[in-house]
N, C-alpha and C positions, 0 to 999 in steps of 0.2 A: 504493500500500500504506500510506504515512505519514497518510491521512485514516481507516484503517479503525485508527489506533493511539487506544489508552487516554489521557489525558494522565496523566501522573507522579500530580499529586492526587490520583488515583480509585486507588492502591495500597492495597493494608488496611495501617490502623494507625491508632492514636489521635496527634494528634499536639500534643496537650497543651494549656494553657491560653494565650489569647492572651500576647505578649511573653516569656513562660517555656519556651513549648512542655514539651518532657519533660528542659528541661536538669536539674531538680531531682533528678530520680529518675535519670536515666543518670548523673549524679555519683555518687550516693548508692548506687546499685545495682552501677555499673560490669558490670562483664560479663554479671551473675545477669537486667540490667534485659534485654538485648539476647535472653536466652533466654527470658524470659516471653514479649517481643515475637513470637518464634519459633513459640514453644507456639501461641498464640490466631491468628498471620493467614500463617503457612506463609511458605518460601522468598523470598518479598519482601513488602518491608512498609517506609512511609517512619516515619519520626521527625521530630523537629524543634527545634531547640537553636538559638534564636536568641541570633545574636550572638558564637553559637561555632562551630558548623557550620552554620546555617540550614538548611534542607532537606536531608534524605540519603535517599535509595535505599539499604536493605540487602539484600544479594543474597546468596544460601546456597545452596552447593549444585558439583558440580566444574564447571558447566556456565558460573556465574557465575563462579568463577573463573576458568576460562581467558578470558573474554569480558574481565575488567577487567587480568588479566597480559598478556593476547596480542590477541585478538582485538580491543578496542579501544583499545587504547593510544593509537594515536594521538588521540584525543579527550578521554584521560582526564588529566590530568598529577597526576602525582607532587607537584613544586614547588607546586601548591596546596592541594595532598589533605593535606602533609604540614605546612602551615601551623602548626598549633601549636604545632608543635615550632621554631619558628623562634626563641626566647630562647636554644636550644642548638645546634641546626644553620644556617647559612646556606646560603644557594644557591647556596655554590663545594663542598657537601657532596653526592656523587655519588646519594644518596636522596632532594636532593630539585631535580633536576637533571630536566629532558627531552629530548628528541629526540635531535639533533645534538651540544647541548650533556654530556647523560649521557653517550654513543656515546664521545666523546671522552677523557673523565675515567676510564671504568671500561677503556679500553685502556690508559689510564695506568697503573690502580691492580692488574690484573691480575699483573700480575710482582712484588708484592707478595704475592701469595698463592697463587702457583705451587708445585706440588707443592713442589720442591726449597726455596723460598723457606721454607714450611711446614716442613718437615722441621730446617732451620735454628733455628727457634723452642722444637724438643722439650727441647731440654737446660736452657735457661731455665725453662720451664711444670714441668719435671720437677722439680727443685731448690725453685721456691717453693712448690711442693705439698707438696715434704717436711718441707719447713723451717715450713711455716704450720700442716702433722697433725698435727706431732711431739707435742703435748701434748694433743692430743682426746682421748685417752684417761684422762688424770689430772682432767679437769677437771669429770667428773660431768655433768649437763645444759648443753647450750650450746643458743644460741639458734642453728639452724637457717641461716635465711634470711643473718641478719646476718652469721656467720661465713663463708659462700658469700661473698657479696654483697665481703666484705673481701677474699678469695682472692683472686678472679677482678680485682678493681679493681688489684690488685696484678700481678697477671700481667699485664695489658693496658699499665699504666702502664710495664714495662719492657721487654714486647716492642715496643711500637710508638714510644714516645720513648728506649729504650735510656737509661732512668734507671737507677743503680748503688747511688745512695746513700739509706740506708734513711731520714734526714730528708725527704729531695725525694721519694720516695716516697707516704711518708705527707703530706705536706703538700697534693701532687698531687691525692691521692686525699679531704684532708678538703675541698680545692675544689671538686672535680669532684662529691662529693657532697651538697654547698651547689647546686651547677646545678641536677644533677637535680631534686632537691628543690622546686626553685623553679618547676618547670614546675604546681605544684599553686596557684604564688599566682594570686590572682582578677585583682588590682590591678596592670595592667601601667606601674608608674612605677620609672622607675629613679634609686630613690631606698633608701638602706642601710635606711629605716624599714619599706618592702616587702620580704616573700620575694621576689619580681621582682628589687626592684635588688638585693639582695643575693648572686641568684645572678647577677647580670650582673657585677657588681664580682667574684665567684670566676670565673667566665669570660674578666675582662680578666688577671686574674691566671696563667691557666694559658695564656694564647697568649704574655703575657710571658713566663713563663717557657719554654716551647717556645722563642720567636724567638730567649732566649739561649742556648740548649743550640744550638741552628744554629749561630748564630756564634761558639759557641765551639769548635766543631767543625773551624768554616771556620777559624779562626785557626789551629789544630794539623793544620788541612788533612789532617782524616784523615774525611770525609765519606766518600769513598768507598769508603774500608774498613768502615768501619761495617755491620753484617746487619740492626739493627733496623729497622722499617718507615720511620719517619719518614728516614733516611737513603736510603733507597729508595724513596722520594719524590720527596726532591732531586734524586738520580740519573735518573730515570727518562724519556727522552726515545723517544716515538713514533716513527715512520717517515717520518711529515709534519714531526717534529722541532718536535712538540707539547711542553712540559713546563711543570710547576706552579710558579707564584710562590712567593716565600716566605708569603702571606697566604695563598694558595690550601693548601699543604699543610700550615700551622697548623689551616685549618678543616675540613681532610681529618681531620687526626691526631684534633681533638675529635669529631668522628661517629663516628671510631671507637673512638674510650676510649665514648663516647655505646654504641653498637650491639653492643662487644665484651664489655661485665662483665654488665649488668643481665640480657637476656637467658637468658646463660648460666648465672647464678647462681641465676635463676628456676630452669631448667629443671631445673637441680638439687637444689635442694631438694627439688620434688617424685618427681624419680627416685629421689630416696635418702629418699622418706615413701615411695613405692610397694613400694620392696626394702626398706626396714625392716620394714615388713607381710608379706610373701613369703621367711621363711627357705627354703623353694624354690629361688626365684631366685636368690639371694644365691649359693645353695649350688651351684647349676648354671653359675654366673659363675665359682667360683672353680674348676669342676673344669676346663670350658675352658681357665682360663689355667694353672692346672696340667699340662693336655695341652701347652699352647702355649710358655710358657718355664719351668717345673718351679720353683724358687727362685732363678731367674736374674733380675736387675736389670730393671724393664720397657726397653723396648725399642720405635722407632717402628716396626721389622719384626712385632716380636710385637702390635700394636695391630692391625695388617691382618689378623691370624687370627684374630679373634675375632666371628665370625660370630650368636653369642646377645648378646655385650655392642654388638655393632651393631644386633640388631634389640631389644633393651632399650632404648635412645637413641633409635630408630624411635618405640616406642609413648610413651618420656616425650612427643617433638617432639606425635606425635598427639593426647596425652591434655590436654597443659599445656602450647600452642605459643606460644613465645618472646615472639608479637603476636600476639595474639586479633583484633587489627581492621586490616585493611590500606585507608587511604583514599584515594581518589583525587577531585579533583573534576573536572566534566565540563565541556570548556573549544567545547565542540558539541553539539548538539542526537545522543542516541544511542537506538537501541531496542535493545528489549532484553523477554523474556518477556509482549511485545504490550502494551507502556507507552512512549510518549515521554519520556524522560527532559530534560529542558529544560538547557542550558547554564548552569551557576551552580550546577547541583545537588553535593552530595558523592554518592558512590558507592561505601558500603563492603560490603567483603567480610568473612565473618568465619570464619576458621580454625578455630577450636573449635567453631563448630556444624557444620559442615560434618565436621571431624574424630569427632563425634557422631554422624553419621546412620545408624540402624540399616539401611538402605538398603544403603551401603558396606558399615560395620566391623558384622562378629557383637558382639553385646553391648558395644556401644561402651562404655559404663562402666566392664567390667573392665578391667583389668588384663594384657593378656596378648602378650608380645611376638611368640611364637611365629603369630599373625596374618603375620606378616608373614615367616616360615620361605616357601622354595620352595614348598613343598606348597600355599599355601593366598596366599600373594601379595595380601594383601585389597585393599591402595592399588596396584595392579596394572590392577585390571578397567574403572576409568575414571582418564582422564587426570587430572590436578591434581585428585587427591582427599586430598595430603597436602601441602599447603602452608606447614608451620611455620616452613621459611624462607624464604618467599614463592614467586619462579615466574617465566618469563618474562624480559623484560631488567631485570627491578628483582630476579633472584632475591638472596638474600645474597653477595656477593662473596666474605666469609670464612667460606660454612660448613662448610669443611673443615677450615679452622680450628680452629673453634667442637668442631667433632665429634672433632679428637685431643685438645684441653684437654679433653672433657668424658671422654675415654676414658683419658688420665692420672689425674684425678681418679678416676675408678671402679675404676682398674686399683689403684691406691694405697691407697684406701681397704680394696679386697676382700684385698689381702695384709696390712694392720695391723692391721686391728678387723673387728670384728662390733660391730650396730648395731638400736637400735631409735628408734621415731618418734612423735613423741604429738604433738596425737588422734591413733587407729588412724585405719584405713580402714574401720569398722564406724559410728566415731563421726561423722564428718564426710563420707564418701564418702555420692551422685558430688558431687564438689567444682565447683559452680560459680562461684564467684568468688577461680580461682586466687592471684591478684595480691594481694590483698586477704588472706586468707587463710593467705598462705604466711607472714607476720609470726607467725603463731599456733605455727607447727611446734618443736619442741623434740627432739632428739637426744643418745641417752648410748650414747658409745662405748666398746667393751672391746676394748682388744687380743689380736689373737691369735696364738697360735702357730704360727708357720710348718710347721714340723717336725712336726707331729700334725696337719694336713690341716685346719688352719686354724680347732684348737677354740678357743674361749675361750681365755685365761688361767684359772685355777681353775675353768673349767667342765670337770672331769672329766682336765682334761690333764696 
């Protein structure tokens, strides 16, 4: 059968000028580039970004997705799909980890994010949410993304390092987004005159500071008591009587400050450009939780009854998912759609087109969560048709996590203000280049009245 295959080269796609390939325009385009690619040569089509990915297979579609989560994993590995991120993650970090060695790490890190484990984290997540909205309302326009983006860096930084004190906080958090940051420099020298070295010197800074929150721990020997993740870490010993070094759950702790804020913070922004657009929805959000806990304080019991602000969070994951591109490279020779794929190749998948295709979702563009009500179940009909937080044994460890923070926040938000989004959704919608874009979003929030069913302030109440 492997002689009647395609070779990889013969896929549709342009793939750019000698030594450059299409690095220029996939920089430049980021997401918007991958959907043109889309439009013109269907479901797969190679690219080609030497020196950064060198050849990739893009594959669209649930079919290629279960094929790169499940069905060939074994050929595909993670640890080199995920190589560029490697200034921020190492390979004691459970994403970019394979076989035997992942299998290992994520039995560890599971009782981390065990229901009951979770449930421990609400009263935290619930407190810096209140205490970071208390003024969005006095403040006229705020910028959107950036205020998300500080929330979230903040809740991460204290659930998972049990930091307390609001200097080490922020300090953490102006490190950590020196890292990030860095991953945009071209020049990998680690030197303070590169964005490179400069997020590497914030990266030596934030495991230093982790190693002494350990020991200082160990010294008052109260590790064990501790709930926060990172103490639950150190404690955490397998059945094999497996457990993580001190290096190992420094570089766990940074994946997850890495995988826990940006994400999230994306995804919100856009949820709350969507319901800013949709006094509708807003309005059907808040009758819900008015069925659910009346003016009662939220509640992790009251989050599990809210069956439209779950599938709300459904269509954000759908519309604007957390990683648009999941890659892995191919560590074997794989077929796949009557193409030999060649060992060395990348092999991405991509979430947002797939979460696109009018095939699956009715009018994938809009807006509308209720797709995914019993009635009509649309990511139902075919397997891994909703991938936002990935799939398989690489799915997100913490998206349960991820999904009560994000239901705190909306539950918070829908009881104190009312809210609008600029650009609408007339002006900028369909939004192709999330990421990119979501810089632009600007938000002015009015408080409102509880006791009047949740009208404005001076709008009529």
């Amino acid at each position: 059968m492997t002689n009647k295959l395609k070779s990889a080269e013969m896929m549709p796609g342009n793939i750019g000028l000698p030594l450059i390939g299409n690095t220029i325009d996939a920089l430049s385009k980021q997401e918007l580039f991958y959907w043109q690619q889309h439009q013109k040569y269907g479901n797969a089509f190679k690219v080609a970004m030497p020196g950064l990915f060198d050849r990739i297979a893009c594959l669209i579609g649930p079919e290629a997705n279960r094929f790169v989560l499940k069905d060939g994993v074994d050929k595909l590995s993670s640890r080199l799909g995920n190589k560029f991120l490697e200034p921020i993650l190492t390979t004691d970090t459970v994403l970019r980890q394979d076989g035997a060695e992942h299998r290992t790490s994520r039995k560890l890190i599971l009782p981390v994010f065990h229901q009951q484990a979770i449930a421990a984290y609400f009263d935290t997540i619930q407190s810096v949410v209140t205490e970071v909205m208390t003024d969005w309302g006095e403040r006229g326009t705020i910028d959107l993304s950036a205020e998300l983006h500080k929330l979230t860096l903040i809740i991460v930084v204290k659930i998972f390092l049990g930091s307390e004190k609001t200097s080490e906080i922020q300090q953490v958090s102006e490190w950590f987004t020196i890292l990030v940051d860095s991953l945009n420099g071209v020049v990998k020298w680690d030197n303070p005159l590169t964005l490179h070295g400069r997020g590497q010197t914030a990266r030596r800074k934030i495991s230093d500071y982790v190693r002494q929150v350990i020991r200082e721990r160990a010294a008052r020997g109260d590790l064990e008591q501790s709930t926060d993740v990172l103490s639950l870490l150190l404690n955490t010993v397998d059945e094999d009587g497996n457990k993580f070094t001190e290096t190992q759950v420094i570089n766990q702790a940074i994946g997850f400050l890495f995988a826990g804020h940006d994400t999230t913070s994306s995804l919100m922004s856009w949820l709350l450009f969507e319901l800013g657009n949709s006094p509708e929805w807003r309005q059907r959000l808040r009758d819900e939780q008015q069925q659910v806990m009346g003016n009662e304080p939220i509640s992790i019991t009251h989050l599990r009854q809210l069956p439209q602000m779950t599938n709300v969070i459904k269509e954000g994951e759908r519309m604007y998912p957390p990683a648009f591109i999941i890659c892995r490279m191919a560590t074997a020779d794989i077929e796949y759609a009557g193409y030999l794929i060649p060992a060395g190749w990348y092999v991405c998948i991509f979430t947002m087109l797939t979460h696109r295709l009018p095939e699956i979702y009715q009018k994938p563009d809009s807006f509308d969560p209720d797709r995914f009500a019993p009635i009509r179940e649309e990511d139902q009909q075919q397997p891994y048709s909703l991938i936002g937080f990935g799939g398989g044994v690489h799915s997100c460890i913490g998206v349960e996590l991820a999904k009560m923070e994000m239901k705190i926040i909306l539950s918070t938000l829908l009881q104190k203000y009312d809210w609008t989004v600029t650009p609408t959704t007339e002006e900028i919608a369909p939004v192709r280049r999330p990421f990119t874009m979501q810089k632009q979003l600007k938000a002015t929030f009015v408080p409102i009245n509880p006791l009047h069913g949740g009208v404005p302030v001076g709008w009529g109440g």
